[in-house]
C-alpha positions in Angstrom: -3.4 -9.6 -23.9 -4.1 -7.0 -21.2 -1.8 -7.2 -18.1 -2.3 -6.3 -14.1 0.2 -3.1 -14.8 -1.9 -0.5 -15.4 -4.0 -1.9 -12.8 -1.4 -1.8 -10.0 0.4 1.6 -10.7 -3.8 2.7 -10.2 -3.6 0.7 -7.0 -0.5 2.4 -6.3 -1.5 6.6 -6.6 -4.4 5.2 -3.9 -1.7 3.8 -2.1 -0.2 7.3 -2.1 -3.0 9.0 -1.4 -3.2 6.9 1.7 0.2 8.0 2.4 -0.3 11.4 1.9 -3.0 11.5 4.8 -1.0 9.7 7.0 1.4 12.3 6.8 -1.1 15.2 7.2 -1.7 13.5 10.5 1.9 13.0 11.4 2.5 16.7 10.4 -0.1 18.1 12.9 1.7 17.5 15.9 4.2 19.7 14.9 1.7 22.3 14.7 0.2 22.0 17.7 -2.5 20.2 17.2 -3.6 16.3 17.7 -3.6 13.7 15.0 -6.3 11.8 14.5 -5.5 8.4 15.6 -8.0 6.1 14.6 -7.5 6.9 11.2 -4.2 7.0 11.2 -4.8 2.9 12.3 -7.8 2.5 9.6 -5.0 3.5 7.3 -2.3 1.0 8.3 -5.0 -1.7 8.8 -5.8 -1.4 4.7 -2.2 -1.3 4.2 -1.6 -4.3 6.1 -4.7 -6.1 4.5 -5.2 -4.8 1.0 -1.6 -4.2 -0.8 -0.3 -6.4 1.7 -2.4 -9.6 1.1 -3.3 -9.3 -2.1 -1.5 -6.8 -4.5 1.9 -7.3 -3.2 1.3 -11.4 -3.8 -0.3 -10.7 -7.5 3.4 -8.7 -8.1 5.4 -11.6 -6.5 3.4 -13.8 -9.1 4.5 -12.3 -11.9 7.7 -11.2 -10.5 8.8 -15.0 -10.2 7.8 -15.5 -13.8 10.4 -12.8 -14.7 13.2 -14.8 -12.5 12.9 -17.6 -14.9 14.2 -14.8 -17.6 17.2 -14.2 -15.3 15.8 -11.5 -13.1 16.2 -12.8 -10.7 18.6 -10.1 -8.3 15.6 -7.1 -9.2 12.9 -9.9 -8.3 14.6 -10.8 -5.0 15.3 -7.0 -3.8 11.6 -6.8 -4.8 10.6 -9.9 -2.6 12.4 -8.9 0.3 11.1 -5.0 0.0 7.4 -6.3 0.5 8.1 -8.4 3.5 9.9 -5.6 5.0 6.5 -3.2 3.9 4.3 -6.5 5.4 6.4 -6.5 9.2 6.7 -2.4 9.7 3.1 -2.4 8.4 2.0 -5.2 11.1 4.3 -3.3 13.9 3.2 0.4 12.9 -0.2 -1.5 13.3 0.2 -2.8 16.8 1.8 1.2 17.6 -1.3 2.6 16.4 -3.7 0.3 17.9 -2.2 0.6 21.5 -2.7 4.5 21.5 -6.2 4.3 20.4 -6.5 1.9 23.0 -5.4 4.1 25.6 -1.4 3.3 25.9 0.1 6.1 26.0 3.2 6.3 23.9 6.2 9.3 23.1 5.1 10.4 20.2 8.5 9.9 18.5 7.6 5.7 18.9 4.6 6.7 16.8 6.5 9.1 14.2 9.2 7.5 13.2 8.3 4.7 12.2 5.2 6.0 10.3 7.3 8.6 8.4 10.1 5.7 7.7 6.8 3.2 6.7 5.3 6.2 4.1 8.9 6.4 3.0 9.9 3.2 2.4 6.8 2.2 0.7 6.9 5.4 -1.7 10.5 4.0 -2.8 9.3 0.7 -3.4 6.6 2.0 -5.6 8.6 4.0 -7.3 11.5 1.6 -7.9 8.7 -1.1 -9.3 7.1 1.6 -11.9 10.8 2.7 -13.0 11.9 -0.8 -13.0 10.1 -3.9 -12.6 7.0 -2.9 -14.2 9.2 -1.8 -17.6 10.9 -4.9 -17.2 7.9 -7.5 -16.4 6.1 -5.1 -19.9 9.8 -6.5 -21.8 10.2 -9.9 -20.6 6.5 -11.5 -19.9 4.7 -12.6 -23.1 0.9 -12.9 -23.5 1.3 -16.7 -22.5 3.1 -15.9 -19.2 0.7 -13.1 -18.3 -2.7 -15.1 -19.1 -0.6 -18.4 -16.8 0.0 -15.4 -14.2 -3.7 -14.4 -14.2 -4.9 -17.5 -14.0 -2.9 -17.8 -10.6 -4.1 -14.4 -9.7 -6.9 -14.7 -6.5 -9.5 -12.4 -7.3 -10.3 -9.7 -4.5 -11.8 -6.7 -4.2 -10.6 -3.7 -2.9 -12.4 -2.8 0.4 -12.0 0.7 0.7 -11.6 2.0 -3.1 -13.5 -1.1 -4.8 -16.7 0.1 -5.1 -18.3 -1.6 -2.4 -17.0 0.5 0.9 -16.7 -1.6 4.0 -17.9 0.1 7.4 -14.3 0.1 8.8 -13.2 2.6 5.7 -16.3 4.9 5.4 -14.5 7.9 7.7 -11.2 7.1 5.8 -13.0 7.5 2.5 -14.4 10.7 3.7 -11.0 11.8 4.8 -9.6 10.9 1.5 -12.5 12.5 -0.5 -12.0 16.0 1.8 -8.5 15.6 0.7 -8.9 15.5 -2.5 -11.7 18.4 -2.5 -14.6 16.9 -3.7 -17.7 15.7 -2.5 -17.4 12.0 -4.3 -18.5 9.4 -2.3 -16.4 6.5 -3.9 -12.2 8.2 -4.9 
C-alpha cells in the first residue's frame, strides 16, 4: 500500500519554497529597499490555511497511530510543534495584515517573528523527514495506513494544486520568478 509520505515531504520543499520568499522579503530591508507586504501576508495566509488545516491534521492522523506502537514522546513533541507552527502562524498573520492595512509597525515586530516562524517551521520539517516519517515507514503496516487514509479529509491544495485560487496568483508568479522559469503552475 502506498502511503501520504512521499506526498508530504513534496508538500514540504513547497513549504520551503514558501519560506524561502519570505525571507527574500525580510532580507530586503536590510538592503535598503521595501518588502513587499502583501505577499509577505498571502504567504502566511496559505501557511495558516493549507499546512495548517489540513497537512499538519493528515500527520497528526497517522502520528497517533504510531503512539499506539509506543511513540508516543516523538508523537507528542510532534503535536505540540504544529500548534506552536498553527498560533505564530495566526499571530505573524494578524502582524502582516495590520501593516498592509496601514498600522505602522517597527519593523523588528515584523522580523522577528517572521525569521523565528521560517525557522521554526524548517526544524520541524526537518525533524519529521529525519524522524517521524522513518519511523511512521517502520512501525505503520498497510492495514494502519489504508484505516489512516480512510480518515484522511480530502483537499486540495489552493495555491500549488493545480487549480490556483485568485488570492495566490501574484504568489505563484513570485514563486515561479523565483524559481526562474516561466511555469504557470510550480
Amino acid at each position: 500500500m502506498s502511503t501520504p509520505i512521499g506526498k508530504w515531504i513534496a508538500e514540504h520543499r513547497n513549504f520551503e519554497r514558501l519560506l524561502e520568499v519570505m525571507e527574500q522579503q525580510l532580507d530586503l530591508f536590510h538592503r535598503g529597499e521595501h518588502p513587499n507586504y502583501e505577499l509577505m501576508l498571502d504567504i502566511v495566509y496559505y501557511m495558516t490555511h493549507y499546512p495548517d488545516c489540513f497537512h499538519h491534521p493528515h500527520e497528526d492522523i497517522a502520528f497517533a497511530q504510531m503512539a499506539k506502537y509506543g511513540a508516543v514522546a516523538a508523537v507528542d513533541q510532534s503535536n505540540h510543534q504544529h500548534r506552536v507552527i498553527a498560533k505564530a502562524g495566526k499571530a505573524l498573520q494578524a502582524q502582516l495584515d495590520a501593516v498592509v492595512t496601514g498600522v505602522m509597525l517597527p519593523w523588528a515586530q515584523v522580523e522577528e517573528p517572521a525569521r523565528s516562524y521560517v525557522e521554526y517551521f524548517r526544524r520541524h520539517m526537518r525533524r519529521e523527514e529525519h524522524t517521524l516519517f522513518p519511523l511512521a515507514r517502520e512501525l505503520l503496516t498497510d492495514a494502519d495506513w489504508a484505516a489512516i487514509d480512510a480518515q484522511l479529509p480530502k483537499a486540495v491544495d489552493p495555491l500549488l494544486g493545480g487549480n490556483v485560487e485568485k488570492r495566490y496568483r501574484m504568489l505563484q508568479l513570485q514563486i515561479a520568478n523565483e524559481l526562474g522559469c516561466d511555469c504557470a503552475i510550480v
